[in-house]
Each structure stands twice: as structure tokens, then as C-alpha cells.
N, C-alpha and C positions, 0 to 999 in steps of 0.2 A: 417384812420379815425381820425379827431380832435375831441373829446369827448367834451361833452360838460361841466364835472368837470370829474377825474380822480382820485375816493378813493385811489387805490392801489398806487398812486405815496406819497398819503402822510402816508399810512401807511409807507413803504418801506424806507420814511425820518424818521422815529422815530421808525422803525421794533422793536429796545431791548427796550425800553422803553414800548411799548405796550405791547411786550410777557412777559416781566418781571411781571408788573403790574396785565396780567391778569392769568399769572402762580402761584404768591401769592394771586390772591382772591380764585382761586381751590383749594391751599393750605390750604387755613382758613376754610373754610365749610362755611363761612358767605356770604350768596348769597340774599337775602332781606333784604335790610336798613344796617343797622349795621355799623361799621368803615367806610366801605371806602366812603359808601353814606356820614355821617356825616363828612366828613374831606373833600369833594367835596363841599359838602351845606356851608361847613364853608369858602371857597374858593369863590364859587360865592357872598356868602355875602360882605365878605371884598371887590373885585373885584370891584362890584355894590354902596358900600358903605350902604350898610341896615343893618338892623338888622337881618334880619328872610329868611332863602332860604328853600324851603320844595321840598324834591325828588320827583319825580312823573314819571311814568307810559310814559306820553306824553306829547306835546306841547296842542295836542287838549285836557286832560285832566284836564290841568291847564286851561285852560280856562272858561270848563264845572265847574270844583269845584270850584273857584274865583269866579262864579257868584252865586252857592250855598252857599260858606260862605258866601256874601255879602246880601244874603237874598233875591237874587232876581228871581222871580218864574212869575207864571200866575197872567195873568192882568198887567206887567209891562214892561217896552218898556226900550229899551237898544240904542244908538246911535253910529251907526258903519258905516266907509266907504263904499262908494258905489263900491270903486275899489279895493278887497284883494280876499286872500283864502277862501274857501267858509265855511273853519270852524270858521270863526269869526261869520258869521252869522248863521251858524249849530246851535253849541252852545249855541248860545241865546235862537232859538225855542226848543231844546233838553229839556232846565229846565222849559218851557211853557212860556217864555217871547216873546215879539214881537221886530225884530230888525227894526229900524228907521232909512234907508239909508239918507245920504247927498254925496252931490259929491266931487268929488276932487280937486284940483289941479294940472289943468293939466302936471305940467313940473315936477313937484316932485314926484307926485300921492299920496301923503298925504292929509286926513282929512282937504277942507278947511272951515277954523276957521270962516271965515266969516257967513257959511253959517247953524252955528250949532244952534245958539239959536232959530231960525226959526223954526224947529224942534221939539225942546223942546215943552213936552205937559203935563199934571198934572200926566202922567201915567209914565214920565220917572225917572230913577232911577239909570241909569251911564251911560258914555259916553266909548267907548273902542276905541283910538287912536292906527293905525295898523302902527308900524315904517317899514313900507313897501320896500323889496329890500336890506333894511339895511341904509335907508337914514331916518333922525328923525322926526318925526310930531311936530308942533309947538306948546311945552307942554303948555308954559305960559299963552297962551290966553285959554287952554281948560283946566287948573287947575282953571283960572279963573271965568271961565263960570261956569265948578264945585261947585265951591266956591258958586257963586249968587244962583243957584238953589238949592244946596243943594244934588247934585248928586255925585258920586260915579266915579272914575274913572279908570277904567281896561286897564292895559298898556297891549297890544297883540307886544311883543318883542322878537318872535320867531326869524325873519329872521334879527334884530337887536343888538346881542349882541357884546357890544362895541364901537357902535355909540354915539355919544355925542348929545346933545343940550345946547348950551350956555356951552360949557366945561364940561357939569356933563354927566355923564353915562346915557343912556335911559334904562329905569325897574328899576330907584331909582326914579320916579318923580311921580307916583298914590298912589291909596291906595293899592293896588295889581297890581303886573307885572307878565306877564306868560312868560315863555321861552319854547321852544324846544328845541334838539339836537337830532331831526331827521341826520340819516348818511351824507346827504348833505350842512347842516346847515356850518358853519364857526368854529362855536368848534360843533362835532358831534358825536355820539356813533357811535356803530355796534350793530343798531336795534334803535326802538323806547324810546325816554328818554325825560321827559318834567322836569316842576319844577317851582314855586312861589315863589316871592320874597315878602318882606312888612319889612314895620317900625312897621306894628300894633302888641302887643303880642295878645292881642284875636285872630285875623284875623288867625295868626300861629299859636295858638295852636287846632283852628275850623279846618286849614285844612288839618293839623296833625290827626284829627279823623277820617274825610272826607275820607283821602287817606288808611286809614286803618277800614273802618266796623261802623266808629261812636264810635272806639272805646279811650279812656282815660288810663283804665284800660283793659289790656289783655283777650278778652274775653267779657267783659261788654259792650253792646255798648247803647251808650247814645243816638244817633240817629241813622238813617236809612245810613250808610256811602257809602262808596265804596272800590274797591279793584284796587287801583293803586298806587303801591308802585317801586320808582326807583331801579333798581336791583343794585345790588353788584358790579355785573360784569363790567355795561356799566357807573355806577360810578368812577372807577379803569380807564378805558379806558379812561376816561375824563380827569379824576385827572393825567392823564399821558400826555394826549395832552393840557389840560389846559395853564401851563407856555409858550406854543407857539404861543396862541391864539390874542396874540396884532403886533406879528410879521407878524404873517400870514394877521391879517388885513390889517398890510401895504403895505405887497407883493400884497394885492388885492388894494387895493388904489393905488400905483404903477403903476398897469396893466390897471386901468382903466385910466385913465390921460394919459397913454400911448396912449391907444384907442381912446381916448379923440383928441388926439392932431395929429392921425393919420388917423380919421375917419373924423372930423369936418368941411373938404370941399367935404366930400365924395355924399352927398345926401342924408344920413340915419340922424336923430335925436337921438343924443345922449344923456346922463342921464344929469341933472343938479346936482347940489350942491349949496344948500343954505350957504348964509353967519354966520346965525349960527348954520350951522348944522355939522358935519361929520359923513360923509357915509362910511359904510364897505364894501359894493359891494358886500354883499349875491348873488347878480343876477346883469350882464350886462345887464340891460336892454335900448335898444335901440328902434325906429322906425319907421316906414316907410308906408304909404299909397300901398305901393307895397308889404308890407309885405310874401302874399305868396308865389308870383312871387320872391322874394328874397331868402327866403327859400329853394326852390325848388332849385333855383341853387345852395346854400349853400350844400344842401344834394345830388346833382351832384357831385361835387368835392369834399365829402367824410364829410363835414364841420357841426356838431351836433351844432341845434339852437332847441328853446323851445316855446311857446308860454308859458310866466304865465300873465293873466290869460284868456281865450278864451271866456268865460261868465261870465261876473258880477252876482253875488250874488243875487240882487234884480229881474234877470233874471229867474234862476236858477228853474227847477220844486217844489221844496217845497217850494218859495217863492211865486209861483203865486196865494196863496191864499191868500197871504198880499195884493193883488191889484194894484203894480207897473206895469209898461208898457214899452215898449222900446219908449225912448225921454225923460223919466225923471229924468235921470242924463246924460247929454252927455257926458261929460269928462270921466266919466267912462267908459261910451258904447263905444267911439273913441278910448279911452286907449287899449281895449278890443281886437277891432279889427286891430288895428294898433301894438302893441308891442310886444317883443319877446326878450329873451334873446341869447346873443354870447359867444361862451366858456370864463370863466373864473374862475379858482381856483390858489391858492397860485401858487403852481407847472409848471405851464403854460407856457415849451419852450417858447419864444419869438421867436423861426423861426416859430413856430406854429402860435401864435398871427398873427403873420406877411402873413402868409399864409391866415389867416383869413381876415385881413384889405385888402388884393389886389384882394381877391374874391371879398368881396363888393365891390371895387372900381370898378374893371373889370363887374360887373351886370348893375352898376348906368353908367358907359360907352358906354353900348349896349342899 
């Protein structure tokens, strides 16, 4: 079986550096926040180029509290891709806001810019650009749009970390960026890990309470907070795979360009790359009008592929009370049922890869 990413190959490259790492957090007794979070957070910051990194619980976490410290609640409308994970638009209804699909782009599947002001209504209150796949949304015209309305902008830079726009980091370019390192992520725990970035000191020290109770002071808590707080552990684990994490992007850029240039008279559509963007390749995502039919032979010959994502959001059962319909983003709805992703992680044999590109070839042959 070709997997479709394979944790244990990249434990097994960095095996003493993980046991190490996570045999002195056992050692310390400090298992909530403490050093090793703080020397992690101080890491992504420099990394990213901010000021402010805040540990958290989850990717979906930062999302939910980035919009709480942001102040945005019921009665306010949020503007989010019509084609991502369904916790971008979870999230919004979870704090009592309404999310406000627009469609994408079809070749990148980014946020198109064109189609956001349109949108905009006296109820909106930020705009949340999803760097989707690990290829970057086009920050400039929607910091711009920000700007004119006066809206708020929430980078969702889970499956993005390390990507550029225009040469800067993506989740240094909002007023808040959320990240993940979910296990499959590109830099990734063992277990659930999110985390906030910002320039703002308010915005950090709000969601610094946020992730602990409302609290300031130990104990005291000044508003209604919550309980997500990045563990010790899966900070350590990070701070250990961290300094690998631009290499491995490129092993995954590598891989893709490879696929790229060995796929691209094959019949399947392959991922683009804008000219000012760089992609990390969180996900191969490729596509095909045959897509199951593809599949199916893929998992004939042992070959792990994925559908992200199978239903759009605005689809999705606790959206059909916002009133959307299928036809009112096509790009997303075509993205939907046409795309899928192909193994690919740092690690990834190239007889493997290669195993993989002569299946597809050999389906689009028959």
C-alpha cells in the first residue's frame, strides 16, 4: 500500500531528537504552558516575523477565539471561502456570527478577490482568507478591501505554514493568523496543537485570557474565557521538528514539480502556482471529471488518494439555514466534486511517486 502521508517515516528521520525532547518535558513536570510552549511561541514568532504567537489547544481553536477577541459575535457576518474545511465556517456560526460565502478561484482555490466587495454588507466585520492546500490567498487586494471597509482580517493559515505571498510569510499579513499542527499538518504534533499569531499587544494579551478561563491573574477571571491551552509536550515535539520544517517544505515542492512535470500530459489537472505566491504542498491536490472512476483504480493497485473537500461548506447541514443552494458558487461546487489529493509527504520514495504517476497514466490510457 502507497499511503497517502506516512507519520512514522518522518518520526524515524528525527527518532533522538523527538525522544530526547519529549523525555526532558517528563523530566520537568511542566506539562501546561510553561518553557517549552514559551520558547515554541517564541520560535513561530521570529519564524513568521510578528510579534505575538499564543499556544493553543487547536487549529480550530484559534479560529473560534481570534474571532472572540476580535469582538465578533451575533448579528455579525464574517466573509469566508466558499471552498475550504468546514471549520472555517464552523467557527463563525459557533460565536453566533453568520458566514458570507464568495467563490473561488478556480485553479488555485483561493478566495477570489474580485468577488468580495460584492459581498460586503453593514453587518460585516472581517474577512477570513483560507491559504488553502498551502498555496497563498492574494493578501494585498483583501488587506485592501479591509482597509476601505473597515473590516478585520483573520488569516485561517493552518494548512499554510511557510508559504509566501510577495516573499513575506503568510500569518504575518492580518490582524490575527490562526495556525494548526494537527499530526498531518507540515510542521505537526502527536495530537491536536493550534496557536495565534498578531502584531496587536491587546489582541495577545485578550487571547492569552481567552485560552486560559478570562483569566490575567491566576484564578481571577475577568471574562467568561476558555480552556485551551497548547500542552508542554506537543510544544517540545514541535520545538524538536521545527528547524526541519523549511526543508521539508522543499522536499515537498520538489515532489510536486516532479508530479508536475510527470503528470501534466497525463489527463489529470494538476495544481497551479501563482506567480506571487509559494506553495508548500500541504496537499497534492490534483483533478479530474473522472475522479471516482480514478480513484477506484488508484485503491485497486493498493494507491491511498483523498477527497479534501467532498462538500462545500455553504452545502454543508448547518448551513442550510443561511439559505444557500447548490449553483451558487460553481467553482467551489466543481472544485468539490472533482478534486482529490495524491500521496505526498517530505519522505515519499520516488519509486513510490513513480508507482503512482504510471497508475494514473495507465487509467487515462484505458
Amino acid at each position: 500500500m502507497i499511503s497517502l502521508v506516512d507519520l512514522t517515516a518522518q518520526y524515524h528521520s528525527i527518532k533522538e531528537e523527538i525522544d530526547s525532547a519529549v523525555l526532558s518535558t517528563l523530566e520537568s513536570g511542566h506539562f501546561i504552558l510553561g518553557p517549552q510552549v514559551v520558547k515554541f511561541e517564541e520560535s513561530i514568532a521570529v519564524y513568521l516575523g510578528v510579534k505575538h504567537a499564543i499556544g493553543l489547544a487547536s487549529g480550530t481553536d484559534a479560529l473560534v477565539l481570534a474571532l472572540r477577541a476580535l469582538n465578533i459575535g451575533t448579528g455579525d457576518e464574517v466573509i469566508i471561502p466558499a471552498y475550504t474545511f468546514f471549520a472555517t465556517a464552523g467557527t463563525v456560526m459557533s460565536v453566533g456570527a453568520q458566514p458570507v460565502f464568495v467563490d473561488v478561484d478556480p485553479q488555485s482555490y483561493q478566495i477570489d478577490v474580485s468577488k468580495i466587495r460584492s459581498a460586503i454588507t453593514p453587518k460585516t466585520k472581517a474577512i477570513i482568507p483560507v491559504h488553502l492546500y498551502g498555496h497563498p490567498a492574494e493578501m494585498n487586494p483583501i488587506l485592501e478591501i479591509a482597509r476601505e471597509n473597515n473590516l478585520k482580517v483573520i488569516e485561517d493559515n493552518a494548512q499554510g505554514l511557510g508559504a509566501e505571498y510577495l516573499g513575506k510569510k503568510t500569518g504575518s499579513f492580518g490582524d490575527i493568523a490562526c495556525l494548526s499542527f494537527f499530526p498531518t499538518k507540515n510542521l505537526g504534533a502527536f495530537g491536536d496543537a493550534g496557536m495565534v499569531v498578531t502584531n496587536d499587544p491587546l489582541l495577545a494579551e485578550r487571547m492569552r485570557m481567552l485560552r486560559t478561563h478570562g483569566w490575567k491573574k491566576k484564578y481571577y477571571s475577568e471574562e467568561v474565557g476558555y480552556n485551551s491551552r497548547l500542552d508542554a509536550l506537543q510544544a517540545a515535539i514541535l520545538q524538536a521538528k521545527f528547524p526541519h520544517l523549511d526543508s521539508w517544505n522543499e522536499k515537498r515542492r520538489e515532489l510536486a514539480q516532479r508530479y508536475n512535470e510527470k503528470l501534466g500530459s497525463s489527463g489529470i489537472v494538476i495544481p497551479v502556482e501563482r506567480e506571487w505566491g509559494k506553495h508548500v504542498y500541504h496537499l497534492y491536490i490534483v483533478r479530474s471529471e473522472k475522479r471516482d472512476a480514478l480513484q477506484a483504480f488508484l485503491k485497486q493497485k493498493g494507491i491511498a488518494s483523498e477527497v479534501y473537500y467532498p462538500l462545500p461548506p455553504h452545502l454543508a447541514t448547518p448551513c442550510r439555514k443561511l439559505g444557500y443552494k447548490e449553483g451558487d458558487f460553481p467553482h467551489a461546487e466543481k472544485a468539490s466534486r472533482e478534486t482529490f489529493a495524491l500521496p505526498l509527504y517530505p519522505e515519499l520514495p520516488l519509486s513510490q511517486q513513480d508507482e503512482v504517476v504510471d497508475t494514473v497514466k495507465e487509467f487515462f490510457e484505458k
